[in-house]
C-alpha positions as CSV (number, residue, x, y, z in Angstrom):
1,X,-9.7,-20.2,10.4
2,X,-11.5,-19.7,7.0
3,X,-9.0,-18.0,4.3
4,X,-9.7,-15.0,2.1
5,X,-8.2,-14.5,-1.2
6,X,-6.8,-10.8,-1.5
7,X,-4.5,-9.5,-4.5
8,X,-1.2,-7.9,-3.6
9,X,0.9,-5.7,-5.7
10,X,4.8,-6.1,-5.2
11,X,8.0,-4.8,-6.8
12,X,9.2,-7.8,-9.1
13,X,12.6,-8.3,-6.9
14,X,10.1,-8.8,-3.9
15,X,8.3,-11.4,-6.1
16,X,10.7,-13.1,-6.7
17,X,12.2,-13.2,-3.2
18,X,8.9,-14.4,-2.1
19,X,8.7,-17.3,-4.4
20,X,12.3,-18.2,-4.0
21,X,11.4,-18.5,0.1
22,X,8.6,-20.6,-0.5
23,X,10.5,-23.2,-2.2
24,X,13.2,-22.8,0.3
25,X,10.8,-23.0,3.2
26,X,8.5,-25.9,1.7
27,X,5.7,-23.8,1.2
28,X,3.0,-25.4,-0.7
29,X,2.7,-21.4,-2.5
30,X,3.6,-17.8,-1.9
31,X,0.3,-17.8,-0.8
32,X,1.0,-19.8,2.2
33,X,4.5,-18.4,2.7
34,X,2.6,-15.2,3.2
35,X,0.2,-16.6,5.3
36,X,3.1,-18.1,8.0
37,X,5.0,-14.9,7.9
38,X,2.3,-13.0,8.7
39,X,1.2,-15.3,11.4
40,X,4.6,-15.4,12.8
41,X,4.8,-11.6,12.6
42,X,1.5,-11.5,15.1
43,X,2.7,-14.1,17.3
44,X,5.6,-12.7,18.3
45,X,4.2,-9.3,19.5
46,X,6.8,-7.1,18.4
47,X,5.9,-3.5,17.0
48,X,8.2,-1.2,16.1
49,X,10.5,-0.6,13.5
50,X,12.9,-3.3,12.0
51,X,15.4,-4.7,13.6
52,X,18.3,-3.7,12.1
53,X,21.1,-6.1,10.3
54,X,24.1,-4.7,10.7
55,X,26.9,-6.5,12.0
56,X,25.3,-9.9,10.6
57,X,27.9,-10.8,8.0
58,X,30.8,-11.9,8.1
59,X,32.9,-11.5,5.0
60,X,35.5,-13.6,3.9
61,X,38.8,-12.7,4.6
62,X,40.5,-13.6,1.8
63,X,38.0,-11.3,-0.1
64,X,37.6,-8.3,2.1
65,X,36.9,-6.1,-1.0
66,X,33.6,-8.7,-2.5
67,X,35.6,-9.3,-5.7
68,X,34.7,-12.9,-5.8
69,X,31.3,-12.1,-4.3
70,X,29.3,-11.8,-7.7
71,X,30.2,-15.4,-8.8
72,X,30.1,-17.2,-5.2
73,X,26.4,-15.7,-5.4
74,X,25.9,-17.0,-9.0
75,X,26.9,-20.3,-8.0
76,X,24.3,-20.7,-5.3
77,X,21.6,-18.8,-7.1
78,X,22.4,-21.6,-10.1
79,X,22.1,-24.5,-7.2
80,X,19.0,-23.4,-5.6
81,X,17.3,-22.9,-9.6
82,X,18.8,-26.8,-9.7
83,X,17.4,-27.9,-6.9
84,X,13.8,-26.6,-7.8
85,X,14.3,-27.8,-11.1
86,X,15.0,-31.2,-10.0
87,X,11.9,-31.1,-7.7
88,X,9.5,-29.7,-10.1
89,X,10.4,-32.7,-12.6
90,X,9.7,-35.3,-9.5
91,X,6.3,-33.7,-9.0
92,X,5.6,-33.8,-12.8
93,X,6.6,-37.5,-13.0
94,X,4.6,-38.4,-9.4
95,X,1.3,-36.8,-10.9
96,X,1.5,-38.8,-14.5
97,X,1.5,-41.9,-12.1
């Protein structure tokens, strides 16, 4: 099926979600992150509200109260940046030849 270029407005948090998934997920773009979650959003038939989430995390025990939360979250936030770092600088280096 041809594609249609459309422009989208999102909050800058959803943004950067989006771009964060796409590297995550492979995606070539958010373009085409947004094009499989939309396709996968029609294939499945559901309509309705969301489902929710709650009762889908477990917290740690020893840190019932999320004190350590803010730097466990730092530490894979700083990983994934790494990782697509490291990736970006492969790419780079592939197209120079």
């Amino acid at each position: 099926m041809p594609k249609q270029a459309i422009s989208v407005t999102l909050d800058a948090d959803n943004l950067t979600w989006l771009k964060g998934r796409a590297g995550a997920a492979g995606a070539r773009s958010v373009s085409a992150l947004l094009d499989r979650l939309v396709a996968a959003a029609r294939e499945s038939g559901a309509v309705g509200p969301s489902r929710s989430v709650v009762g889908t995390i477990d917290l740690a025990p020893g840190d019932p109260l999320l004190r350590r939360a803010d730097a466990a979250v730092r530490g894979l936030f700083d990983a994934s940046l790494g990782r697509a770092l490291r990736r970006k600088a492969v790419e780079k280096r592939r197209r120079r030849g």
